[in-house]
C-alpha positions in Angstrom: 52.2 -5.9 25.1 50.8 -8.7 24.2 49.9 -10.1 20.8 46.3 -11.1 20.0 44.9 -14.5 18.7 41.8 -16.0 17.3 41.9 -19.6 16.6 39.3 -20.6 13.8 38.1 -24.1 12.9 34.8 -26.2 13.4 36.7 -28.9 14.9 36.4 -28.6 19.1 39.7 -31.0 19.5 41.8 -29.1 16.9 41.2 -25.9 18.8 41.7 -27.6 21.9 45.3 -28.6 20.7 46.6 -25.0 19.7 45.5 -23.6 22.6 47.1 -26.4 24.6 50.3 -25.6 22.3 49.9 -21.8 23.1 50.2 -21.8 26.6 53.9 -21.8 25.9 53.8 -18.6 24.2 52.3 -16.2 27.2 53.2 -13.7 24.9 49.9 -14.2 22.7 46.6 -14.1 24.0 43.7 -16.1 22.5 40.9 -13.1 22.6 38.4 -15.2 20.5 37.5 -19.1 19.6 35.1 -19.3 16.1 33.8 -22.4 15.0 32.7 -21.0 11.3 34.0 -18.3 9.1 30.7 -15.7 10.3 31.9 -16.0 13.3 35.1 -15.7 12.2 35.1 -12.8 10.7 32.8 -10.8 13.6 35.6 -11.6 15.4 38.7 -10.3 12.9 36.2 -7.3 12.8 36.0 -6.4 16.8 39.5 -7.8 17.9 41.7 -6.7 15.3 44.2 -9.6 16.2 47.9 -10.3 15.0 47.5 -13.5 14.4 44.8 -16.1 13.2 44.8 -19.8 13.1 42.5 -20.7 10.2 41.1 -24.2 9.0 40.2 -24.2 5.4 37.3 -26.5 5.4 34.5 -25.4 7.3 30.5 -25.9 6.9 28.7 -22.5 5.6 31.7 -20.4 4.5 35.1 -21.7 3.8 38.2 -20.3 5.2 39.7 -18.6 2.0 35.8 -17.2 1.7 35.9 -15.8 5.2 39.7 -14.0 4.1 37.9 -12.6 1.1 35.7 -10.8 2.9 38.3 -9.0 4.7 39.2 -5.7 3.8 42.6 -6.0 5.9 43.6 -9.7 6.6 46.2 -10.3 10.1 48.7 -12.9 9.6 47.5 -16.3 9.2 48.5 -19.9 10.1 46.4 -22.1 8.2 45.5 -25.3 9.3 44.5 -27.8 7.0 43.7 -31.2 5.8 43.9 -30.2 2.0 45.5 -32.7 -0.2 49.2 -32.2 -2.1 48.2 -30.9 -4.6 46.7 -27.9 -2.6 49.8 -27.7 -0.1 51.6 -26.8 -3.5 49.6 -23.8 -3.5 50.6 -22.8 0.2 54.3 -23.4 -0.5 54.0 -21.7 -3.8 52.8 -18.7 -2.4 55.3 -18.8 0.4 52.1 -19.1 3.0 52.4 -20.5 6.2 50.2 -23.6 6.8 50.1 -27.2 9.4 48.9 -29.9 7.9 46.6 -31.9 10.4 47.5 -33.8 12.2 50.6 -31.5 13.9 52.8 -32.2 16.5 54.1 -29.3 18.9 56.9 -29.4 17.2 55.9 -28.8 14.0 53.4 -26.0 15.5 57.0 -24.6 16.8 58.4 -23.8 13.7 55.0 -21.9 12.4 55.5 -19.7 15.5 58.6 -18.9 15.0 57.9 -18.5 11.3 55.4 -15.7 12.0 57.8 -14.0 15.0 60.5 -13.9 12.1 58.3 -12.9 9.2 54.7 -12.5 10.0 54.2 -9.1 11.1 56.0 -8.2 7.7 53.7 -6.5 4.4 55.4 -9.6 2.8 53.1 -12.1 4.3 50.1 -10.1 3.4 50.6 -9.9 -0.1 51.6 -13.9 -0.2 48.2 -14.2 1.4 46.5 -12.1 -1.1 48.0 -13.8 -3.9 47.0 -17.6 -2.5 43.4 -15.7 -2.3 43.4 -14.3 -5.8 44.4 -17.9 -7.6 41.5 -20.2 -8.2 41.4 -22.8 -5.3 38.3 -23.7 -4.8 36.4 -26.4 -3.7 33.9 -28.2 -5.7 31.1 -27.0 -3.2 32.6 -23.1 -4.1 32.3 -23.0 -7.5 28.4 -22.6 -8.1 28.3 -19.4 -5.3 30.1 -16.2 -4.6 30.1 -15.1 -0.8 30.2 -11.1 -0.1 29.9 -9.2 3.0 26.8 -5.9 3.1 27.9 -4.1 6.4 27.6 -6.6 8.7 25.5 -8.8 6.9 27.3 -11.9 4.8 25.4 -13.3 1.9 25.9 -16.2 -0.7 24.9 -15.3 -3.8 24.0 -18.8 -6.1 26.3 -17.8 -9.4 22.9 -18.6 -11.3 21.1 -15.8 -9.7 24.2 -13.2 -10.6 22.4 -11.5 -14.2 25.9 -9.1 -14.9 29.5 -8.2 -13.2 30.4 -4.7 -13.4 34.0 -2.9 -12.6 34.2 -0.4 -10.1 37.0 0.8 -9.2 39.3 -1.5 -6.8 35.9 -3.9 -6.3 33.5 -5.1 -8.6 29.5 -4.7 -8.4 27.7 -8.3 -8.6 24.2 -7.5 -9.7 21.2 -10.2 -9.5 17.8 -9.5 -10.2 16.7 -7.7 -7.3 20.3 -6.1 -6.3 23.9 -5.8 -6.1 26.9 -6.3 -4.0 30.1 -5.0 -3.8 33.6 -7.5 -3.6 37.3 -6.3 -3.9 38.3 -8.8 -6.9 38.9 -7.9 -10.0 37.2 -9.1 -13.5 40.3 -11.2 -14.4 39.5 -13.4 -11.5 35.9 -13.5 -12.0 36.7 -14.4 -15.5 38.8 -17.1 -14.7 36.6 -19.0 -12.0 33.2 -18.8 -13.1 31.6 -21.1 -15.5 32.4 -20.3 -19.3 29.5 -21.7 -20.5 27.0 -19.4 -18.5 29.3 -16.1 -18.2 31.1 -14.3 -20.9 33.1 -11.0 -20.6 31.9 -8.7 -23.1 33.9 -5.9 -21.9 37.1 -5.1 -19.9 34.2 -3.6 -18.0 31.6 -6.3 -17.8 30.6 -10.2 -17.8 27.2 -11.2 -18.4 25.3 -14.3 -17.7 24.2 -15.6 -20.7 20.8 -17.3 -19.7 20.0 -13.4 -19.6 20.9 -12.4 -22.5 17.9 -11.7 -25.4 19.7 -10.3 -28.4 22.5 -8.3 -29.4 21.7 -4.5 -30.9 23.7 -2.4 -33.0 24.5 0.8 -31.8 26.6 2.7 -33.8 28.6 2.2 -36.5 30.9 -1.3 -35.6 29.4 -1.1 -32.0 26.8 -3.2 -30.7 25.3 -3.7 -27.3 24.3 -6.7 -25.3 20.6 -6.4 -24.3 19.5 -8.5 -21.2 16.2 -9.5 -19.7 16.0 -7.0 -17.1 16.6 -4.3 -20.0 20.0 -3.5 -19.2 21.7 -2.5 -22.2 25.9 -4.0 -21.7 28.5 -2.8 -23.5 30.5 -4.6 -26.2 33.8 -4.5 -27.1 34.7 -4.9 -31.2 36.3 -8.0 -29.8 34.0 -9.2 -27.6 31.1 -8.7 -30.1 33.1 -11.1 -32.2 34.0 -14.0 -29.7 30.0 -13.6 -28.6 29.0 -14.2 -32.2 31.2 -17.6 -32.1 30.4 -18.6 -28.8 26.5 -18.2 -29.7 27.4 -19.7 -33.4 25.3 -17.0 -35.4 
């Protein structure tokens, strides 16, 4: 049987060139072609392929944005123009990856890279561990991108009022709703702004620009009150970083 492709990258002439170096493999069909991560992941979603071939800087939605929104990610090839100091990452993570431009050769050894070790959980978890370190880009870091059924949304960080944990996923709420992302509040504490978020809670970050006052509520235990009248928990430790961070 044959294995399943999707090639993904905005780039006409760099899709051109892996399916020109494909046709050596008839073992793997290309099923899809995607010029942006929505299409990108419609795809993932329908095909269910074995293999991708994914370039990391796309308009709308980059690559590692599109893998996020995955809730089971096929093996991946990246392809890339990144920088060193990103490849580091790649290698570090023991991710496959071919750094434009490739030769055939070099595409080779990827392919038979992912016939030795791609189909393995391995590659999956190397994946998910590239995914949960903070690599983004400077146009990523002011938005959060999340996937509502079939709909994918970018949520401007400003508009996000609270982060909640829930389970394996977290609940992003903004002023009007919420939406669910499988990270978990380490990661959100790490990538977004410390100036405008703060983790009260093992349970919740806030955005500060929300915040109106801090209450007691019981003896030692106070509560973050925010604009939309949501009452946050704090933690004895997070009530004292708060007080420094706000200097009162």
């Amino acid at each position: 049987m044959k294995k399943k492709v999707i090639i993904i990258d905005d780039e006409p002439l760099a899709r051109s060139i892996v399916l020109e170096y494909l046709e050596n493999y008839p073992e793997l069909e290309v099923v899809a072609e995607c010029n942006n991560g929505y299409e990108g992941v419609k795809a993932i979603l329908q095909h269910k392929p074995d293999l991708i071939f994914l370039d990391i800087q796309m308009p709308k939605i980059s690559g590692f944005e599109m893998l996020e929104l995955l809730d089971s990610v096929p093996s991946v090839i990246f392809a890339t123009a990144f920088d060193e100091h990103a490849i580091k990452a790649f290698e570090t993570n023991a991710v496959d990856y071919l750094l434009k431009p490739f030769n055939k050769e070099r595409f080779s050894s990827s392919i038979e890279k992912w016939r030795a070790s791609g189909s393995s959980p391995g590659q999956n978890k190397s994946i998910q561990k590239l995914l949960d370190a903070n690599h983004k880009q400077p146009e990523e870091q002011n938005r959060i991108v999340v996937k509502n059924n079939s709909e994918i949304n970018i949520v401007p960080t400003h508009e996000i009022t609270y982060i909640e944990a829930y389970d394996d996923y977290v609940k992003i709420f903004t002023k009007d709703s919420y939406y669910l992302k499988k990270k978990t509040m380490n990661y959100f504490e790490e990538v977004l702004n410390s100036e405008q978020f703060f983790r009260t809670h093992r349970s919740f970050i806030i955005n500060l620009q929300h915040l109106t006052r801090i209450e007691p509520l019981e003896k030692n235990s106070y509560i973050a009150l925010l604009k939309s009248g949501k009452r946050i928990p704090l933690s004895r430790s997070g009530y004292v970083k708060l007080k420094e961070k706000l200097s009162i």
